[in-house]
Every structure is written in structure tokens, then in C-alpha cells.
N, C-alpha and C positions, 0 to 999 in steps of 0.2 A: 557751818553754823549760820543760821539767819540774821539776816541784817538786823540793828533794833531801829535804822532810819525806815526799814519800811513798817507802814501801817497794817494794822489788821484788815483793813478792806479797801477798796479801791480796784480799778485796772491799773496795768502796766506802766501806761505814759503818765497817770499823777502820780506813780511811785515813784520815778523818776525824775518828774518834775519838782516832787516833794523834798527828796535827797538832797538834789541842786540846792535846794531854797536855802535847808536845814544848814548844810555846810557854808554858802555863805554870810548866813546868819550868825554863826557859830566861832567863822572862821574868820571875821570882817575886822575884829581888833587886831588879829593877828596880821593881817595884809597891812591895815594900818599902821604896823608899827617897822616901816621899810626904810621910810626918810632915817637921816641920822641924828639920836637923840641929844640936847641940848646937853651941855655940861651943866646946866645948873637943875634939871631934872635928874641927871645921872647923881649929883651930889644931896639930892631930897630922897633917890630910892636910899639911898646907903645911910641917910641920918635916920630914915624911918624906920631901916633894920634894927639900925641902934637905937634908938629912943621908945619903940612900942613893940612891945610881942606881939601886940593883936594886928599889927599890919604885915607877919612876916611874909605869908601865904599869898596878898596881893603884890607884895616887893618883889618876891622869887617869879610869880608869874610874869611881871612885869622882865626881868631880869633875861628872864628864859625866852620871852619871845626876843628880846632883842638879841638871843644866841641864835635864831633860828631866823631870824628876818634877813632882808639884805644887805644890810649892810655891815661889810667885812669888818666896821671900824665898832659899831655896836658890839658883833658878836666877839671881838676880839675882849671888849673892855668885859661884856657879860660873861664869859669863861675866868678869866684873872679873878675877878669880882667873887664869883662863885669858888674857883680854889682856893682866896687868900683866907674866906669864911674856913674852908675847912679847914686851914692851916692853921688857924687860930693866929694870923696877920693882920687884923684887921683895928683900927686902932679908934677908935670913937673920942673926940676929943671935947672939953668942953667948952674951950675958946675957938675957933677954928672948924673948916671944913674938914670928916673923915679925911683917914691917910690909909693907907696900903704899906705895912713893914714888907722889905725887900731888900734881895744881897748887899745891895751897897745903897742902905739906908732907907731913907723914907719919900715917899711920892702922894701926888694927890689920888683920893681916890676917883675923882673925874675925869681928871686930864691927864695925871699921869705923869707929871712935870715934877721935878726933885723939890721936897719942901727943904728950904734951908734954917727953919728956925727947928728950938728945939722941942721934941717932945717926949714930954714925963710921964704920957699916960699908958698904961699896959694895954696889950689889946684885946679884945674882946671876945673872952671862951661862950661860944653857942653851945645854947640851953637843950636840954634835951629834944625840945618840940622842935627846936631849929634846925640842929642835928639831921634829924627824921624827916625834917620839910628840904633839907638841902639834899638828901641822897632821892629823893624823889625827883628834884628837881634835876641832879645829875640825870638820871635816869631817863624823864621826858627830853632833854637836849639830845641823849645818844638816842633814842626813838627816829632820828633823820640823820642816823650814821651812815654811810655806806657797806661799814661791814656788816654783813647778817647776822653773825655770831651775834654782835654788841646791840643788836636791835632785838635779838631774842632775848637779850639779859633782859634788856630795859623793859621789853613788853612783861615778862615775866613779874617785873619790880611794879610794874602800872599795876596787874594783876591782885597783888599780894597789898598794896597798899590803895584801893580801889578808894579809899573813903577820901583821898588826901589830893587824887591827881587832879590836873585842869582838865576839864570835858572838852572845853575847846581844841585846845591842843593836839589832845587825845583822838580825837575825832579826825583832823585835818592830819595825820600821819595815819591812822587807817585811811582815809582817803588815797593815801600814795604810797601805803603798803603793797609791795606785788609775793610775797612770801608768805605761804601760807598758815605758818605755825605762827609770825606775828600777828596775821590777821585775827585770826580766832584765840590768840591769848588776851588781843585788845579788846575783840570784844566781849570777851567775858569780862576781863573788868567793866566794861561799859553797861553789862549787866548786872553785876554785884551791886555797881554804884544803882542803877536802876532800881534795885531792891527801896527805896528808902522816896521813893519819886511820891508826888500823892494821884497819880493818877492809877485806876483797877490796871486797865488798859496795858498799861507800862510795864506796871509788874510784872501780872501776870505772862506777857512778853519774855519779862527780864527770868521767870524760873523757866521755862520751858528754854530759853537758850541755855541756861545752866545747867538743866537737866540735858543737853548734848554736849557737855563738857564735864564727864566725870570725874571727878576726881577725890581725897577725902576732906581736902579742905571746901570743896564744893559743896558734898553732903553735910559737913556741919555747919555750912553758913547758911543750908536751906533747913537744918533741923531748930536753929536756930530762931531765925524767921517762923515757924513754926510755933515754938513757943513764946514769941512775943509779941504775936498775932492771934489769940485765940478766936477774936472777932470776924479773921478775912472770911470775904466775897467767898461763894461758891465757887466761882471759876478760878479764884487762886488757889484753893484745900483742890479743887482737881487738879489744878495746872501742877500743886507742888505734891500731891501725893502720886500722879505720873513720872515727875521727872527724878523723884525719891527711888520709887522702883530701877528706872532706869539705869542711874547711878548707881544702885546697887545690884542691880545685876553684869554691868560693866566689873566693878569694883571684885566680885567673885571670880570673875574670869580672869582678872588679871592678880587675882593673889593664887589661883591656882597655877598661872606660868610662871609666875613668879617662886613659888615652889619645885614645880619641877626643874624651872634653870636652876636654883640651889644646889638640886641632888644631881646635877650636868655637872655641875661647879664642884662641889663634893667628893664625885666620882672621877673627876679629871684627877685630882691632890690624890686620890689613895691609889688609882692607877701609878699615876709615877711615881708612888712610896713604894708601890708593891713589884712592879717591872723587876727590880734586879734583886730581890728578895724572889721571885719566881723562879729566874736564872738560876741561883745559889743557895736555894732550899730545894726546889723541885728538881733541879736537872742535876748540881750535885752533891744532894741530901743532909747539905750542911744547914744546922741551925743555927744563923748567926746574929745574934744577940747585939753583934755592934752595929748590925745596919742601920739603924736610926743615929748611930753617930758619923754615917759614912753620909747621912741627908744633910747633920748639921755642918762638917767639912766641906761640903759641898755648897749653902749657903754663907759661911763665912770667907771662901774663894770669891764669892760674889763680891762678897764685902772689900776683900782687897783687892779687886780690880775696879770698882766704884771707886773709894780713895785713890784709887792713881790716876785716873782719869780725871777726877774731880783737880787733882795737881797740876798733871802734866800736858793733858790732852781734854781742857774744858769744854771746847766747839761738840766734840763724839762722848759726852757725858751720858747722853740718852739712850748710849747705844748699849752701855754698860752691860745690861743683860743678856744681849747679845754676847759679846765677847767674853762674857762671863759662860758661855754653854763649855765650847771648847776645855777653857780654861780650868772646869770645875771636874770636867768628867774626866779629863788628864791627870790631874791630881788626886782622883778619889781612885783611879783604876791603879796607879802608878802605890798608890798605900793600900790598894786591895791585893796587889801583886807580892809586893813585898808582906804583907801578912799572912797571904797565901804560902809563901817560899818557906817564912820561917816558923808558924803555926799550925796552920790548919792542913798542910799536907801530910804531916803524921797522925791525923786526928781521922782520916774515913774511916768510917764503918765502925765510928766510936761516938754517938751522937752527946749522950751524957759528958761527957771530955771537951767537948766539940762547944755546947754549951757553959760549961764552966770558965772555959779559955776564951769563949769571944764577950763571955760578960767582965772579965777580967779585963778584957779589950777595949771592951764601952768606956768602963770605968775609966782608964789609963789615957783613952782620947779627951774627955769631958773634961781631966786634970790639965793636961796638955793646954788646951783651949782657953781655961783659963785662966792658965799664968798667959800666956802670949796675947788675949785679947780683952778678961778679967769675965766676972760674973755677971753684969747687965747687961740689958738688950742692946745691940747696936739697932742704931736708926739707918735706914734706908730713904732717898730720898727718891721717890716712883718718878721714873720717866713722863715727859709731858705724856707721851701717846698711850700709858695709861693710867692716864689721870682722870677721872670721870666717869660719864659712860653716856647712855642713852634711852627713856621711856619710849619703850615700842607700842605701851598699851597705856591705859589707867591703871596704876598699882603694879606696874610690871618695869622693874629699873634693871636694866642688864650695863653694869659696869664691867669699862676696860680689863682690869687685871683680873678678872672671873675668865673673861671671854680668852684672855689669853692665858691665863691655865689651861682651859680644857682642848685650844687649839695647839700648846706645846706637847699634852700630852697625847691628843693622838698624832703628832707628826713621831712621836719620838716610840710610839708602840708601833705604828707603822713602819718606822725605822729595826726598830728591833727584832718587831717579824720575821721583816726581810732578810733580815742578818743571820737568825736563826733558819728559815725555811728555804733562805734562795742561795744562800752561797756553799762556797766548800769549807768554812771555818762553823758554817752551823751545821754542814753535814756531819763534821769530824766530832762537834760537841754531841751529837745525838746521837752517832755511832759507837764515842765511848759511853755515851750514857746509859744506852738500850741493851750493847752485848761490849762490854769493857775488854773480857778476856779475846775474843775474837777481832777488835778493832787494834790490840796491843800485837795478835798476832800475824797482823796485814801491813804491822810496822806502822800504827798511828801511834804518835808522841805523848802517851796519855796525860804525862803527869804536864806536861806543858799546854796541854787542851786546857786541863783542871785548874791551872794558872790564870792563862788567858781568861777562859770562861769564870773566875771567879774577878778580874777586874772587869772585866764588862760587866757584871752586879753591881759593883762597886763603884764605876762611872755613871750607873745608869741611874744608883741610888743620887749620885753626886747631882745627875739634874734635876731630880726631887728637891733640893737644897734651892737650885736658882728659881725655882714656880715660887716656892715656899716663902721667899725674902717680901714678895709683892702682895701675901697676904697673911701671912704668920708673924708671929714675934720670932726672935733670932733671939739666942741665946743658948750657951753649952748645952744645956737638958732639953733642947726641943726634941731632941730624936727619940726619945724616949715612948712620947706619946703615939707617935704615928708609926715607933716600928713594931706596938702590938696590933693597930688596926691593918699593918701592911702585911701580918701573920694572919688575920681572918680573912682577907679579900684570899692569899695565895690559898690557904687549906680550902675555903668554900669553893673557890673555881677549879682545883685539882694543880696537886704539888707538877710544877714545870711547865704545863700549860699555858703560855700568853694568850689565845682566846680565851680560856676559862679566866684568867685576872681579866682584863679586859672588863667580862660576862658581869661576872661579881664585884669588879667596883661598878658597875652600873647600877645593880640591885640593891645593896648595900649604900651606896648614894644615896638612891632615892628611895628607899624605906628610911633611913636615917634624919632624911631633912621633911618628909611624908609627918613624921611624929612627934619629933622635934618642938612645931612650931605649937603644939596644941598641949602636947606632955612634957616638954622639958628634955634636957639633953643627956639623962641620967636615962629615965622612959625608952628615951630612944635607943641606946648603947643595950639597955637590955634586951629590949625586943632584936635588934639583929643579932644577940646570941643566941636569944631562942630559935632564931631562923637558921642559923648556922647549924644549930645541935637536930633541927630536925628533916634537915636536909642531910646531914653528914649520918643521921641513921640509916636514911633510904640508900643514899653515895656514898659509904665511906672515902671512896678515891676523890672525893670529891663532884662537883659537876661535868668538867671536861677528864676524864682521868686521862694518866700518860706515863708509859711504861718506863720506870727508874733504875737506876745502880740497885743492884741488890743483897 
């Protein structure tokens, strides 16, 4: 972004020269205030907080440089000074110099020395305007943080409250900004505030830097300006209907990636609802109605290895979801197994029965659940690392737990492939499933393939369950929802196929969040069934088809 110390004309060396001058023009009370301040000054900022609203914004500047000057004993007193405000310790008295309430009693607010008479006065709650003028002023102190993170907040906060910050200040920390994202957040405030300067000159400067810095609160501070300016200069209606444009065509591009990472984000969740609903619909033509309870067992594993960690093992709290993969896909294979043994192995080539019995299944986990955990959501408490996320673009926010959705779920499709295509336990599953009677008669284990292969469904469902914690609500009926969208991605990509799930939660993703943002979430569920009914006329096997039990 362009400087706004430099002029619109000139050579090189008086821009230069000119910068010098500005900054220490700008920056000369600030230098000045390095000696260390008198106590009977430090006791007139703090009477003046108390005594006038209309001096708060000179008291805190005053305050703040002496957090940022040299000396250790200033900045020391102007930090205390600034928390006791916000701690609402600050005690205004009406005989006597300010105090400071503190653990073990009361001290002066200058020196800091124990006051030993007494005091009856309450202390003094800041007003909303003070409130607002102290988080600003936090904010400019952390500006000469050393950690970057904490100078990006603060630039961020100069940003947002442009009308309120110290120019000086402000100025003299972009001077010895070496970071780029602070630099160009500061000077975009430097521009906002710009907006309001009485010089054409200025302005017109201050849109065209705003117009390289898109954003939406950008565009409405320049439509803004717009309408309350019906009067401006010619070269401001150019300079602002340029940089209008520009914004907006930034602002398009990044609500369009921002759309399609949705239907990325989207597609990861019904990939790993659908993975082991693939397994055990398609490879062994079971229709099972309780897979969406074998996602929510699977999330509530999570849950109880979060609580024991949170107990036992506080330090690897973070790591929760981690130890949570293992643990969930153990348990959900281990009650897919034994379902398997005592259900559904009398039920092949009985799909009607097969559905009756695993909805009776659903049912009977859901009650389970909750009596042992009850009917409300459990809370989840998101690991720091994802917590957040990061603007790659203007209008394009790709947050942590998206990103690690759609990276668990292709390590774990990639995993399952494998399992399926490269080993001898996925050869044995494909060989009962293609020719049953010829693989039983080459002495393969069938009914123990059909076992195994239906908890590996039921593990795989179980990691659906730990994605699901860090963006779903948890609660006994979640699996309800997703185990009918985990039935259109299997049928649309072809029953047993992992490329075709794969294919078609890709599709389905991004048609779904495609229509979504423009028609509504009703709009959108319809439109991918009409895509499903008119793709399934052309394929009935689906997109990938894949030869099954017969």
C-alpha cells in the first residue's frame, strides 16, 4: 500500500526528506516524554481522569506514551495505571490524592507507597466513552509488542477504531513496523482517519489507499463518504468511484473462494459420513439405518476422552481429538461387530428385515445415549490449534476446524482405499463380495470377512463422529441427519465404490453450498435430489458402479 507521508509530487530525495521531517514533527512529544515523570504530574493525569470526561483522550495519550518511553519506572506506573482503570480499582477521593485498591489494601496512585488512613470512597466504574478510549489505548501500548501476533491484534483495533487513535503514535510504530500485515493495517487506519482531513489532496490520497485495501467494512466507509459528500472535488467522485470498483471486484473473487472452500468443507463431512456406509451398503448390501448412530457413538467417545483428559492429563488436553481417532473407531467397530454376530448376519439377502432391524437399532442406541449422557448437547471445548483460522484473500476466511475436516477426511479415504485395494483383508472383502460362492469355496471365512468388513463401516462411521464434535452440535439425534445425506453421496457415486463416494461428496458439496448461499438450505437439498434422480436415470449403478453380492 502507498505511503500517505508521501506527497503527490515531488522527486525522491524531498520525499524523503519530507517523511524525516513529518515523523519528527509528529513524533517530538513522544521523544520528549523519556525523562521520568514528576509525581505530582502523574497525580494531576489521574485527578483529571477523575474529575473531567472531556480530558480522558489527552490523560490516556499522555499515559501511553509514558508506557512506551524510556523510562522503565514511567512505563511501569502507566501499565498498573491503565489496569487498575480497567479493574474498576481506581478510587477518586474527595479529600486526598487518587489511590489505587490493591491486594493488601490501598496505595498512592503516584508513588505507590501504602496509604494508611482510611478510605470510604468507592472506586470509580468507567463510563462507556472511557471504557472504549482504554481498550484503544491498550491496544496502541501493544503496537511496540515484540510479539507479532499482539501487534497484529492491535493494528487491527488502530484499524477498526480509526476515529479515536493517536496519529502521532500511530505513526512512530509504523515507522518501526518491519511486518507487513501491521504495516498496511496501520495504514489503512491512517487513511480512514485521513477521510475527515480538510485538505482535496489528503483525501483523495486516503481513498485510493483504501481502494488497495478491500474489504467490506472498507467499501461501506467509502459508500458512506459518498453519501455525505454529495459536493466532492472531481478527483475525489474519480478517486472514490475507482477504488469502489476495485473493492468490488476483489470482494467477488473472494466470496466466490470462499464458496467453493464451503462445498471443500461440506464435502469432507459427507465423505467421512459416507466411507463406511459405502463399505456396508455397497460391498455388503446391507441397509443400515443405524449408521448415523454409529457417527453419534463415535462423537460421544470423543466426549469421553475430552473429560478424562480435561481430569487426568490437563498438559495433552489439545491433543484430545487425536486420541479420540483410535479410541472412537475401536468402539464403534467393536458394537459394529457384535451387531453384526447377533443381527444382521441372519438378515442377507433380506434387505426389508435388514431395514426394520437396524432402525429398531437406531432407536435402541439413541435411548441408550440417553440415559448414560441425557438429551442436551454436550459442549466441546476446540483445541487452541483450531481455533480460528486465517484471510487468504478479502472476503475469503478459511478457518482451522474446516481445514482440518477436509484434511482428516482425505488421510482417512486414503487410508481406506488402501485397505480395500492394497492389502489381503481387502482382497478377501472383494472376493467374497464379487463371487461369494467361489471365494467360500477356496476356503475364504466368509461369514468372518462379513464381520470384520461390517466393523470397519462402523469404525469408519465412528470417525465421522470425531470431525463432527469440532463443527456440529453433539447430541443423541445428530446421526439422523447425516445418515440420509451419507445414503445419496453412496447411491449417487455407485453402491461399494470409494472413488465414486469420494466423486459425489465432491459434487454434492459444492452444488449444495453453490445454492445455498443465494436460495436457502431447503433450495439447495432439493436441487441435489433432482441431480441425483437425473443422473441415476442415465446410471442407475450409479457414477462409479461396482459388481456386488447378488
Amino acid at each position: 500500500m502507498k505511503s500517505l507521508f508521501e506527497p503527490l509530487r515531488g522527486t525522491a530525495r524531498w520525499r524523503r526528506w519530507f517523511q524525516h521531517l513529518m515523523l519528527a514533527c509528529l513524533c517530538g512529544p513522544l521523544l520528549q516524554a523519556q525523562a521520568a515523570m514528576p509525581a505530582q504530574e502523574r497525580s494531576s493525569i489521574v485527578a483529571s481522569i477523575c474529575t473531567d470526561p472531556g480530558s480522558y483522550r489527552g490523560a490516556l495519550d499522555r499515559i501511553v506514551q509514558a508506557v512506551v518511553g524510556a523510562s522503565s519506572e514511567d512505563a511501569a506506573w502507566g501499565k498498573t495505571l491503565l489496569e487498575r482503570l480497567q479493574a474498576v480499582a481506581v478510587i477518586c477521593r474527595a479529600q486526598g490524592a487518587p489511590v489505587f485498591k490493591v491486594d493488601h489494601g490501598v496505595v498512592d496512585a503516584a508513588t505507590f507507597e501504602p496509604v494508611t488512613e482510611a478510605v470510604d470512597e468507592l472506586p470509580m466504574v468507567p463510563t462507556l466513552v472511557l471504557a472504549r478510549l482504554l481498550k484503544t489505548s491498550q491496544a496502541e501500548i501493544e503496537l511496540f509488542s515484540p510479539d507479532v501476533l499482539i501487534r497484529r491484534a492491535a493494528a487491527q483495533r488502530m484499524s477498526q477504531a480509526y476515529a479515536q487513535i493517536n496519529e502521532p503514535l500511530v505513526r512512530l510504530a509504523l515507522s518501526k513496523a518491519a511486518d507487513p500485515e501491521v504495516i498496511a493495517t496501520l495504514e489503512l487506519a491512517l487513511a480512514k482517519r485521513s477521510l475527515a482531513s480538510g485538505s482535496v489532496e489528503v483525501r483523495v490520497e486516503a481513498i485510493r489507499a483504501m481502494g488497495k485495501a478491500p474489504s467490506e467494512s472498507t467499501r461501506s466507509l467509502l459508500q458512506k463518504y459518498q453519501e455525505d459528500r454529495p459536493d466532492m472535488s472531481a478527483g475525489e467522485r474519480a478517486a472514490l468511484t475507482q477504488s469502489l470498483s476495485q473493492i468490488d471486484r476483489a470482494l467477488e473473487v473472494g466470496r466466490a473462494a470462499s464458496i467453493f472452500f464451503s462445498g471443500l468443507s461440506y464435502a469432507g463431512v459427507l465423505l467421512i459420513t459416507a466411507l463406511g456406509l459405502s463399505i456396508v451398503f455397497g460391498l455388503l448390501g446391507v441397509i443400515n439405518l443405524a449408521h448415523g448412530e454409529f457417527i453419534m457413538i463415535g462423537a460421544y467417545a470423543t466426549y469421553v476422552v475430552e473429560k478424562w483428559l480435561q481430569a487426568h492429563a490437563p498438559g495433552w488436553f489439545d491433543a484430545y481429538v487425536f486420541l479420540a481417532i483410535p479410541f472412537a473407531f475401536l468402539v464403534c467397530a467393536l458394537i459394529g461387530i457384535v451387531l453384526e454376530m447377533t443381527i444382521i448376519r441372519h438378515l442377507y439377502k433380506r434387505p426389508l428385515e435388514t431395514l426394520l432391524a437396524t432402525w429398531a437399532v437406531s432407536i435402541a442406541l439413541i435411548k441408550l445415549v440417553q440415559i448414560l449422557f441425557g438429551s442436551q448437547n454436550v459442549e466441546f471445548i476446540t483445541p487452541s490449534f483450531l481455533q480460528g483460522g486465517v484471510q487468504l484473500y478479502p472476503g475469503f476466511f478459511v478457518t482451522w476446524n474446516r481445514v482440518f475436516a477436509i484434511a482428516l477426511g482425505l488421510v482417512i479415504f486414503a487410508t481406506a482405499y488402501a485397505l480395500i485395494r492394497q492389502t489381503r483383508f481387502g482382497l478377501l472383502i472383494r472376493a467374497t463380495t464379487q463371487r461369494r460362492d467361489t471365494a467360500r469355496a477356496l476356503g475364504i471365512p466368509a461369514s468372518s470377512i462379513d464381520r470384520l468388513a461390517f466393523g470397519l463401516g462402523s469404525g469408519l462411521a465412528g470417525l465421522a463422529g470425531v470431525v463432527l464434535t469440532q463443527i456440529a452440535s453433539v447430541n443423541p439425534s445428530m446421526g439422523t441427519g447425516f445418515v440420509i445425506d451419507a445414503f445419496m453421496v453412496v447411491v449417487l457415486g455407485g453402491a461399494g465404490s470409494l472413488v465414486g463416494t469420494a466423486v459425489s461428496s465432491l459434487i454434492l458439496g459444492e452444488v449444495n453450498q453453490l445454492i445455498e448461499p443465494f436460495h436457502g438450505a431447503v433450495a439447495a437439498k432439493v436441487a441435489v435430489l433432482l441431480l441425483i434422480v437425473l443422473i441415476i436415470q442415465r446410471r442407475p449403478q450409479g457414477l462409479f458402479a461396482l459388481k456386488t453380492r447378488g
